[in-house]
C-alpha positions in Angstrom: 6.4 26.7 50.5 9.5 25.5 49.8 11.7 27.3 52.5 8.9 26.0 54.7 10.3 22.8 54.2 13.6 23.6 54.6 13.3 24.9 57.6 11.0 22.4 59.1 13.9 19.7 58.1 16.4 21.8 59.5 14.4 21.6 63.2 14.3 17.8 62.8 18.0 17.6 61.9 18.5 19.9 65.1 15.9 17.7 67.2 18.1 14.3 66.1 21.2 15.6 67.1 20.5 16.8 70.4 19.0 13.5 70.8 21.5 11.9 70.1 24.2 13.3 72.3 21.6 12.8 75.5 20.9 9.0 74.6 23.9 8.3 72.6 21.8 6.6 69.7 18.6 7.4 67.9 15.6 5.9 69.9 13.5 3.8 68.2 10.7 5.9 67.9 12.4 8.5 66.2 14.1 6.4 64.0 12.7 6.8 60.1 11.9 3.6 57.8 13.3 3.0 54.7 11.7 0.7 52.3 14.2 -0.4 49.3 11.8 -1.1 46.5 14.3 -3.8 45.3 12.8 -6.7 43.1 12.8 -10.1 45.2 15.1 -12.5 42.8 12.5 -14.9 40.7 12.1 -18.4 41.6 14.5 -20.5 39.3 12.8 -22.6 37.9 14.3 -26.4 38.2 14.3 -29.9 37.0 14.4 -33.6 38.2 18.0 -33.4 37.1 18.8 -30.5 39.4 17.3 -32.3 42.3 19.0 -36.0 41.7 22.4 -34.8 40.0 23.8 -37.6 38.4 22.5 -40.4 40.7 19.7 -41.5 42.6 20.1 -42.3 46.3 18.3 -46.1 47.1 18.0 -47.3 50.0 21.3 -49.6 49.9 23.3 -51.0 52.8 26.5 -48.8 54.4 28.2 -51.1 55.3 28.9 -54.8 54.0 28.0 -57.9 56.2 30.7 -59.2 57.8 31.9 -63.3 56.9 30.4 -64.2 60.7 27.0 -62.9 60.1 26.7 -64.4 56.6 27.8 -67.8 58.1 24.8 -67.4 61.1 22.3 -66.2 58.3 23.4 -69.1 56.4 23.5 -71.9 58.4 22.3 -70.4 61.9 24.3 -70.7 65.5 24.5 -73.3 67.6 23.2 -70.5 70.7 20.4 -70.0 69.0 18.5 -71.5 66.2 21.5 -74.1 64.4 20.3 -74.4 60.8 21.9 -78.5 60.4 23.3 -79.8 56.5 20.8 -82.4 56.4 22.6 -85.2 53.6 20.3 -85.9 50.9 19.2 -89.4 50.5 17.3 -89.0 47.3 20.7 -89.0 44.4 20.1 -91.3 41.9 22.0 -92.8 38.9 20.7 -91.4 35.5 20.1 -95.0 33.5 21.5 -93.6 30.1 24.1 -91.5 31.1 26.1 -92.7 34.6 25.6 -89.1 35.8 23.9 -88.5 39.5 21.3 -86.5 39.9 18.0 -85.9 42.5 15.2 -88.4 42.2 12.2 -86.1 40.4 14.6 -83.9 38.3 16.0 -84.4 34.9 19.7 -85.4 34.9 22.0 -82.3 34.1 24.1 -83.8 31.5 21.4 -85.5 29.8 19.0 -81.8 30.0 22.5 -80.4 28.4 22.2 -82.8 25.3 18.7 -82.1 25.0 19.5 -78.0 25.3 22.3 -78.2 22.4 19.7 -80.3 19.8 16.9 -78.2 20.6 19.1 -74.9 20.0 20.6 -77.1 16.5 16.8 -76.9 15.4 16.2 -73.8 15.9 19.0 -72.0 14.0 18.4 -74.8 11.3 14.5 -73.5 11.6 15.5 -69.7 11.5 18.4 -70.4 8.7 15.5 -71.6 6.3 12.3 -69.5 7.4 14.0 -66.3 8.2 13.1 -64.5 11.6 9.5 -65.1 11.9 7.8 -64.2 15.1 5.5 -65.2 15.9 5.4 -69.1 13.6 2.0 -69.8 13.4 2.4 -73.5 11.2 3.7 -76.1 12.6 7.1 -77.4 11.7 8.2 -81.0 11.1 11.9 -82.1 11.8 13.0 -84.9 9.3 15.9 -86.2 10.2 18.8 -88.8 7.5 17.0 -91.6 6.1 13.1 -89.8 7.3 10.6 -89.8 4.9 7.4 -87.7 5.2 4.3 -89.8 6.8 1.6 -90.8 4.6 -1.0 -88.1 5.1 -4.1 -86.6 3.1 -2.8 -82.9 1.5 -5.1 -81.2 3.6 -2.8 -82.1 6.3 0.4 -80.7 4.6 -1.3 -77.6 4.1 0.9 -74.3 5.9 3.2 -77.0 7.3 6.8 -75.9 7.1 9.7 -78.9 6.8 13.1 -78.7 7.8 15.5 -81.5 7.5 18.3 -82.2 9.5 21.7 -83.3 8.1 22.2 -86.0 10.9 21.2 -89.1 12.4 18.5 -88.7 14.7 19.8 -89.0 18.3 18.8 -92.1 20.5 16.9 -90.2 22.9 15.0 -88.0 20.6 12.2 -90.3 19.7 9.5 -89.3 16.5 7.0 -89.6 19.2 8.4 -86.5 21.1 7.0 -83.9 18.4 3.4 -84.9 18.7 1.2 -82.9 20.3 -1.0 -84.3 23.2 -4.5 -83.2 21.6 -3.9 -85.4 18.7 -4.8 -89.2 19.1 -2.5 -91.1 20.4 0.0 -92.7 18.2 -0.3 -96.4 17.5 4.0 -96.3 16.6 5.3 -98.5 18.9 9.2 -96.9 18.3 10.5 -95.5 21.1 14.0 -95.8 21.3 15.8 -96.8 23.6 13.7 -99.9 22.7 14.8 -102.3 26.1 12.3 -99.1 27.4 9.0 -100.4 25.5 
């Protein structure tokens, strides 16, 4: 059986060569398949990382816009729509400060006094209490010379008290730290007083 199949190989070997030197190549037909049973490399497996690297791509201008087409953007072109500086009529002088400002806004420097003496409470609030958060009770600001009000105990109740190691400013009026559900307050001291 198996010189059978030596011999029968030995005819095919004979058959390819003599086809060969007639065509000069194997034909296709005669030509034998070969299957490599090689394992297909496994998928690796891969992150968000891999995919982005170290940054992510937004969709961000190239290129910077030039001077000239921030200037059109800006205040448009006189070929086609010509955005014109209109002058504002509507400055003011602030009546306790001097300073200008637009009618309907609070004056700047004045907002800035108001800024640093509400920021002068508040680290005098979290120097006594501690860092609360949230402050549920209500606290009163008692300022040199400032006694408490005359009030039942029932209304002291939770209340916290800080006092202030200043005069109180001009501006900053007792009547400012009232809230607007209470009554209204029959005090007539508002400072500046030429105001009342």
């Amino acid at each position: 059986m198996i010189s059978r199949v030596h011999q029968l190989k030995k005819i095919l070997n004979n058959v390819e060569k003599n086809v060969l030197q007639i065509f000069g190549f194997p034909p296709r037909e005669l030509a034998m398949a070969y299957t490599l049973e090689k394992r297909l490399p496994q998928p690796k497996k891969f992150t968000i990382k891999d995919i982005v690297g170290d940054g992510i791509l937004l969709a961000v201008p190239k290129f910077r816009r030039t001077v000239e087409k921030r200037l059109k953007r800006k205040f448009g072109s006189p070929d086609y729509v010509w955005k014109m500086l209109i002058p504002k009529t509507n400055i003011i002088v602030c009546n306790s400060c001097g300073h200008y400002h637009e009618r309907g806004y609070i004056c700047g420097h004045c907002y800035k006094k108001v800024e640093a003496e509400t920021k002068e409470i508040q680290d005098k609030i979290q120097e006594k209490l501690g860092n609360l958060k949230p402050i549920e009770n209500d606290v009163i600001v008692l300022y040199n010379g400032e006694n408490l009000p005359e009030q039942p105990k029932e209304f002291w109740q939770g209340k916290r008290i800080i006092e202030m190691k200043k005069d109180r400013p001009q501006w900053f009026s007792k009547n400012l730290l009232q809230k607007s559900t209470q009554q209204p307050s029959e005090s007539k001291d508002v400072k500046p007083t030429d105001l009342a």
